[in-house]
C-alpha positions in Angstrom: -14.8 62.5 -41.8 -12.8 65.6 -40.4 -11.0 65.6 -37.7 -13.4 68.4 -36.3 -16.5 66.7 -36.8 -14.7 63.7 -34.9 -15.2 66.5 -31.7 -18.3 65.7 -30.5 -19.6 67.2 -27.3 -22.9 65.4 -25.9 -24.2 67.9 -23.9 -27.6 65.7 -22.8 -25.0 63.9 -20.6 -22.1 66.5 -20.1 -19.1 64.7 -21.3 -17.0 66.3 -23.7 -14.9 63.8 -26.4 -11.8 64.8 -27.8 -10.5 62.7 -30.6 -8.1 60.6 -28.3 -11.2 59.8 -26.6 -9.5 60.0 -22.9 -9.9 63.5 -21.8 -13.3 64.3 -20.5 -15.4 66.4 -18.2 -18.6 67.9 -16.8 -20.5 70.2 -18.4 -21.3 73.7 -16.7 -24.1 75.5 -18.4 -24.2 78.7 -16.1 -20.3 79.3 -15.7 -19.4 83.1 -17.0 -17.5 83.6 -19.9 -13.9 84.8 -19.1 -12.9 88.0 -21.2 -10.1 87.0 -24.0 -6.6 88.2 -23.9 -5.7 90.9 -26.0 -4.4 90.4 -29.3 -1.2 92.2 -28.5 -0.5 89.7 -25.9 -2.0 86.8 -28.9 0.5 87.5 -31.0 4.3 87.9 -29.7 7.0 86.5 -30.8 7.3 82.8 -30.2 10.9 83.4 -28.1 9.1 86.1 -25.3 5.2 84.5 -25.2 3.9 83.4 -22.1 3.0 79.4 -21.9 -0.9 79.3 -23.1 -3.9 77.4 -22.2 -6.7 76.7 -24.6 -9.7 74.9 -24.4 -10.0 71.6 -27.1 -13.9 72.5 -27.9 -13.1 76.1 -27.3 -10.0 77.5 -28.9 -11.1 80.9 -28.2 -10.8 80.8 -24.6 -6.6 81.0 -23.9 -5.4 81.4 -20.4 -1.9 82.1 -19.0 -2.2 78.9 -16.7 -3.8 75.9 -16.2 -7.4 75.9 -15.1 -11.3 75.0 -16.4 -13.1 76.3 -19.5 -15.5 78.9 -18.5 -17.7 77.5 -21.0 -18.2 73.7 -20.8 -15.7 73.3 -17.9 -13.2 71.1 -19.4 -9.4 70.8 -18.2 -7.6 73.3 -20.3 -4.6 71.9 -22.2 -1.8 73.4 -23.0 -1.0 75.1 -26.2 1.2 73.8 -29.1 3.8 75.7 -31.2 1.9 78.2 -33.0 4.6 78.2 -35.7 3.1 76.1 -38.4 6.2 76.3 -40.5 8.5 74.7 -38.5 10.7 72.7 -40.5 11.3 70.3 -37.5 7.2 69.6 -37.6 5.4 67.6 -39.8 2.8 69.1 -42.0 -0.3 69.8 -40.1 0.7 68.6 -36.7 1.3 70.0 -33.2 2.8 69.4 -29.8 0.5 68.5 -26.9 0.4 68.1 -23.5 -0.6 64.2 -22.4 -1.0 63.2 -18.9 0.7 60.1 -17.1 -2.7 58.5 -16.5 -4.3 58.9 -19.9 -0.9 57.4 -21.9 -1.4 54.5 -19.1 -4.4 54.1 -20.3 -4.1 54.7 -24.4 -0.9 51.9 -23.8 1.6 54.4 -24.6 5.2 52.7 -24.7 8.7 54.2 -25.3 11.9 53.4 -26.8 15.2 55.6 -26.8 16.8 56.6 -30.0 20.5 54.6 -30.1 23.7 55.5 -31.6 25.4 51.8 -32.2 26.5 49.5 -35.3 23.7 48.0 -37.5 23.2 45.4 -39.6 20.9 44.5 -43.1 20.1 41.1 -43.4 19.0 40.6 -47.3 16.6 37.3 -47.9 16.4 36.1 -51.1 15.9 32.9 -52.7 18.4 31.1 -54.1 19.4 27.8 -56.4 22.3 25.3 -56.6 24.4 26.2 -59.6 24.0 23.7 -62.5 25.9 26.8 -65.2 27.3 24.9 -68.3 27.8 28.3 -70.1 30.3 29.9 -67.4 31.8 25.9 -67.3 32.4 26.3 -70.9 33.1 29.9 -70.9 36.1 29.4 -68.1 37.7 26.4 -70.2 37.3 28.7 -73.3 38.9 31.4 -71.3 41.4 29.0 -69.9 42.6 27.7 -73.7 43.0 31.2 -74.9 45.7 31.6 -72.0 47.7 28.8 -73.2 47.3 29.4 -77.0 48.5 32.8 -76.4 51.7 31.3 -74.1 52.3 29.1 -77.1 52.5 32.0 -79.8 54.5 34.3 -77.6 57.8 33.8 -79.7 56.2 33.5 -82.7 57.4 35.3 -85.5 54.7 37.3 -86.8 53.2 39.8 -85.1 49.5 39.1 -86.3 49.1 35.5 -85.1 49.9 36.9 -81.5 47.6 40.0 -81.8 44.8 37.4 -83.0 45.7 35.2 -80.2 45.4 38.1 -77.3 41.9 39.1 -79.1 40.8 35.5 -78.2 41.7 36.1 -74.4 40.4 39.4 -74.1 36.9 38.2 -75.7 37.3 35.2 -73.4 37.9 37.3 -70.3 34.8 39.8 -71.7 32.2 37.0 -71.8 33.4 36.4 -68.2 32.3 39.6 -67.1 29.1 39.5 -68.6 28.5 36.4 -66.8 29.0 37.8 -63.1 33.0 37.1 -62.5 34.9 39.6 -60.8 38.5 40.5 -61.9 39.6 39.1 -59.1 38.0 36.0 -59.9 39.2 35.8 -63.6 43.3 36.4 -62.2 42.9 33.7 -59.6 41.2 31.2 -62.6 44.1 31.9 -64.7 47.0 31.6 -62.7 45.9 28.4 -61.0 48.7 25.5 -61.4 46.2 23.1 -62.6 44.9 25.6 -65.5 41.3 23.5 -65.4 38.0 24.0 -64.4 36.1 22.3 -61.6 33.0 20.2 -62.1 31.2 21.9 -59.8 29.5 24.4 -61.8 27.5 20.8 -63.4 27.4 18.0 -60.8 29.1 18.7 -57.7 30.3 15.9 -55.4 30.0 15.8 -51.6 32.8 17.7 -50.4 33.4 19.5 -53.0 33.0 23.6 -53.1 28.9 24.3 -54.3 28.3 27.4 -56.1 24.7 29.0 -55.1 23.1 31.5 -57.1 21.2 34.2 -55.3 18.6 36.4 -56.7 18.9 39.8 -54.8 16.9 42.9 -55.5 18.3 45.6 -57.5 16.9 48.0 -54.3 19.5 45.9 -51.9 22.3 45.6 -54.5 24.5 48.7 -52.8 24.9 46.8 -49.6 26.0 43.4 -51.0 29.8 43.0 -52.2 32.3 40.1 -52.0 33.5 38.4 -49.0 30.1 39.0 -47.1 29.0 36.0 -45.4 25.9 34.2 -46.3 23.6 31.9 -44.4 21.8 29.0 -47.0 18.7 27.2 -45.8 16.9 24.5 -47.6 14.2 21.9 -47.5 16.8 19.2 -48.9 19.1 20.6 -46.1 16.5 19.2 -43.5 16.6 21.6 -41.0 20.8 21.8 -41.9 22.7 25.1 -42.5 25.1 26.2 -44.6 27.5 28.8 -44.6 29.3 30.4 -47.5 30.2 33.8 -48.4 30.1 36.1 -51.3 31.9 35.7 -54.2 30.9 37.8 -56.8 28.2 39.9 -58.2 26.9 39.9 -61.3 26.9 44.0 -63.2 23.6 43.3 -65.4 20.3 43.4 -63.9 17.7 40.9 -65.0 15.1 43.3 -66.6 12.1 40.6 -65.9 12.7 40.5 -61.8 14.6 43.2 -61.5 17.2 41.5 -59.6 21.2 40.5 -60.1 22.6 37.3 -59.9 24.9 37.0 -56.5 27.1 33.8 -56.6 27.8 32.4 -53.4 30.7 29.9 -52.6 30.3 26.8 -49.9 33.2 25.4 -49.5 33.6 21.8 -48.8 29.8 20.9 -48.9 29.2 17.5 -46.9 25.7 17.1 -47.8 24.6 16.3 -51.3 23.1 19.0 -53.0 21.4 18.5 -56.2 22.0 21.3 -58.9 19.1 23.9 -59.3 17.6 23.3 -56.2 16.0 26.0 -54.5 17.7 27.4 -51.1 17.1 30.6 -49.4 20.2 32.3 -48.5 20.6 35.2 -46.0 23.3 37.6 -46.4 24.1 39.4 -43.7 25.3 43.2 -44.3 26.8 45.5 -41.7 26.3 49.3 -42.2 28.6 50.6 -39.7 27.5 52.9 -36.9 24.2 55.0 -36.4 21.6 56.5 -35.1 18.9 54.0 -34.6 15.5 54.0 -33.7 12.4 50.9 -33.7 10.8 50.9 -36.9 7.4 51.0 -34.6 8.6 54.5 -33.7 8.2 55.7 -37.5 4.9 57.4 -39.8 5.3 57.8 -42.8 2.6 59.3 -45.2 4.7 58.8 -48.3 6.3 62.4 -48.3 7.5 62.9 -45.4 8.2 60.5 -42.1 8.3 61.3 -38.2 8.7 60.3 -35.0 7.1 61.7 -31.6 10.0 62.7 -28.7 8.9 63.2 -25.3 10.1 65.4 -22.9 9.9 65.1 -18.6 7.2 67.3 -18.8 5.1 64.8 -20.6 5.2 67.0 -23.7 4.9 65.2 -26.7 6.6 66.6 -30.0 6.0 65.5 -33.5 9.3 65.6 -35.3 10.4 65.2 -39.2 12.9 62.5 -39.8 15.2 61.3 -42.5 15.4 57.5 -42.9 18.4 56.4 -43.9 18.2 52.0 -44.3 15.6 50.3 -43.4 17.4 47.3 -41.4 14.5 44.4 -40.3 13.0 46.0 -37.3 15.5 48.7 -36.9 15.7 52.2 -38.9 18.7 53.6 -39.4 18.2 57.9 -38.9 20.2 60.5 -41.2 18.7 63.7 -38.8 15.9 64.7 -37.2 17.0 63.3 -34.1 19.5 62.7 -31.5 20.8 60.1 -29.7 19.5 59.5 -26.0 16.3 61.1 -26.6 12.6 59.1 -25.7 10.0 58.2 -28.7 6.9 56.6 -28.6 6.7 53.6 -29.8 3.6 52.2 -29.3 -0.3 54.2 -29.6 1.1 56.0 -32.1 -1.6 56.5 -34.4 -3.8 57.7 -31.3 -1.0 59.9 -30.3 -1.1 61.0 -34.1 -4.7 61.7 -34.0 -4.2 64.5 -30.7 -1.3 65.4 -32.7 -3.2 66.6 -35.7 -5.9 67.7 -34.3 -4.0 70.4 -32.0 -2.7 71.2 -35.1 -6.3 72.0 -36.8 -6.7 73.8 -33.5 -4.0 75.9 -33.7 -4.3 76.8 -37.1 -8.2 78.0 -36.0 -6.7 79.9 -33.6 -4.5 81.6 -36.0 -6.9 82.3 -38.3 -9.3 84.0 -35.6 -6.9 85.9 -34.3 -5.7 87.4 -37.7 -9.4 87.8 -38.6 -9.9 89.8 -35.5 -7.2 91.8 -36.0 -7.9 92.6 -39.2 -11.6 92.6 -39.5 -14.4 94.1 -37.0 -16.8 91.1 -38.8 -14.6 88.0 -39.4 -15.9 85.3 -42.1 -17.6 82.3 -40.8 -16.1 79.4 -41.3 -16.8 77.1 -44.1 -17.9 73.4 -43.0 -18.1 70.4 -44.6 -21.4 69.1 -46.8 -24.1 68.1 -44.2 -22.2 70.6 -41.5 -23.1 74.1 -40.3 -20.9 76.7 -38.2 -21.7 76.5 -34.7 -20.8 80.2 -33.2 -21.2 79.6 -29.1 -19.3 76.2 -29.9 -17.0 78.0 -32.5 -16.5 74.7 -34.4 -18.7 72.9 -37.3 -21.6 70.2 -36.3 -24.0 68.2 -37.5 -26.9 70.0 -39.9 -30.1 69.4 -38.0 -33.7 69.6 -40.1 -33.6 71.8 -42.8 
């Protein structure tokens, strides 16, 4: 269905409909038709036009001003932007006019757009280490340091090169696993030189190691030293808190996701290894402009937001979203700081918004044709439709 066969006037009772389905009026067969303005006066420049007034079911009739439609009497509205390639628009929209009353009644509700510091939380689910292969793959790591201390002075050259191969392969496998280079000069300058036992069976109090799955589309906001909320059903109810230690470089091609290893230190409760947790990890991206995530459409290509001015002017306007931050969007342009959205009724606020466009884009098309044609084309309506001249839009194909 298009959005002009959506514009239904019934006539039998004399109400007209627009698609917002607020706006109506009474129907005055015998009014006199008003003579057009001239199509000098149509088509000015944007910057020195007078403010227009149109008719919804009639975008013939423009006036200077506010008034009635000479034709079925309805409240003229006033004119969008007849500059459909705005850059600041999105496709096939327009600005309109809305009063006080009908957005009371539609449930219209507003937010501001805020310039302060956000935050991502990333959920994902979790397990309690149980890693025998990094266990083994530290202590392998950690021998190769020591047999290489013990060749040092020995006197050929070849036993030390094959002993500093050993380490380097050591450290390698490391890597692959998910340690950091941080991680791997802390584990090898420690006094004790050993590995913990809490990579198999960790005891209560001891530091748990938590392996989080996170999505390779939340990856670029997770690095060490985050900190990281762990919930669990053998927590009952319990929190822990633990923070990010490293992340591993290899994505899992089956899930798409990377391994993030969380440390808790000095875990009182008993936590048996691979048990499932879900671990928050909370991410700040610094300062922006923010507005509610109700406030954005988004058709896939582009996304937009509606600003309101004092004069209860609505204005559809193209955004760039930046993060996508729970129920907060974080904005790259299209907006500024301070300035009113809707953020509630926005599809109905959509719908005038697109169908002012349709309108205007009629009324460009007329006007060109007129200019450019004594006989303009008719119109060509959808299947089952028929071009309606006094009503100068398509309806319904009656009989044959």
């Amino acid at each position: 269905m298009t959005y002009l066969s959506i514009q239904k006037c019934i006539l039998t009772v004399g109400v007209c409909i627009t698609i917002a389905g607020f706006i109506g009026c009474n129907r005055n067969k015998n009014a006199p038709i008003k003579a057009q303005p001239s199509d000098a006066a149509l088509h000015t420049t944007q910057d020195t036009q007078p403010e227009t007034w149109t008719c919804p079911m009639h975008p013939q009739i423009k006036k200077d001003g506010p008034g009635k439609c000479p034709i079925c009497g309805m409240d003229l509205v006033r004119m969008g932007s007849l500059n459909q390639n705005d850059q600041a628009t999105p496709e096939g929209h327009a600005s309109f006019h809305l009063s006080t009353a009908n957005q009371q009644m539609i449930g219209v509700k507003f937010g501001v757009v805020e310039k302060k510091m956000l935050f991502k939380s990333i959920e994902a689910a979790g397990r309690v280490a149980f890693d025998p292969e990094l266990y083994t793959a530290q202590n392998e790591y950690l021998e190769a340091i020591r047999q290489l201390e013990r060749v040092k002075k020995a006197p050929i050259e070849e036993v030390k090169s094959s002993a500093k191969r050993m380490m380097e392969s050591a450290k390698l496998r490391l890597q692959v696993l998910g340690l950091s280079d941080e991680q791997i000069a802390e584990l090898g300058t420690t006094e004790s030189m050993t590995v913990g036992s809490n990579l198999l069976i960790p005891s209560a109090g001891e530091n748990v190691w938590v392996y989080a799955e996170v999505f390779e589309m939340d990856l670029a906001h997770v690095r060490p030293g985050l900190e990281v909320t762990v919930r669990g059903g053998a927590l009952e109810g319990k929190e822990l808190f633990g923070k990010v230690a490293s992340v591993d470089r290899v994505i899992t091609p089956t899930t798409r996701t990377a391994k993030v290893r969380v440390l808790i230190p000095n875990a009182k409760d008993q936590l048996r290894p691979q048990s499932y947790v879900d671990t928050t990890i909370r991410s700040p991206l610094g300062e922006q402009l923010v507005v509610p995530f109700d406030a954005i459409l988004d058709s896939g290509k582009e996304a937009w937001v509606f600003v309101v001015k004092e004069d209860d002017q609505f204005y559809p306007r193209k955004v760039t979203v930046k993060y996508f931050a729970g129920d907060e969007v974080a904005i790259s342009s299209g907006v500024e700081a301070g300035e009113k959205i809707v953020t509630s009724a926005n599809f109905l606020i959509d719908s005038e918004s697109r169908l002012k466009g349709v309108l205007n884009v009629q009324t460009l098309g007329h006007d060109h044709s007129t200019q450019n044609n004594d006989s303009p084309k008719t119109p060509t309506c959808p299947k089952g439709e028929v071009w309606h001249e006094q009503m100068k839009h398509c309806m319904p194909k009656v009989g044959n």
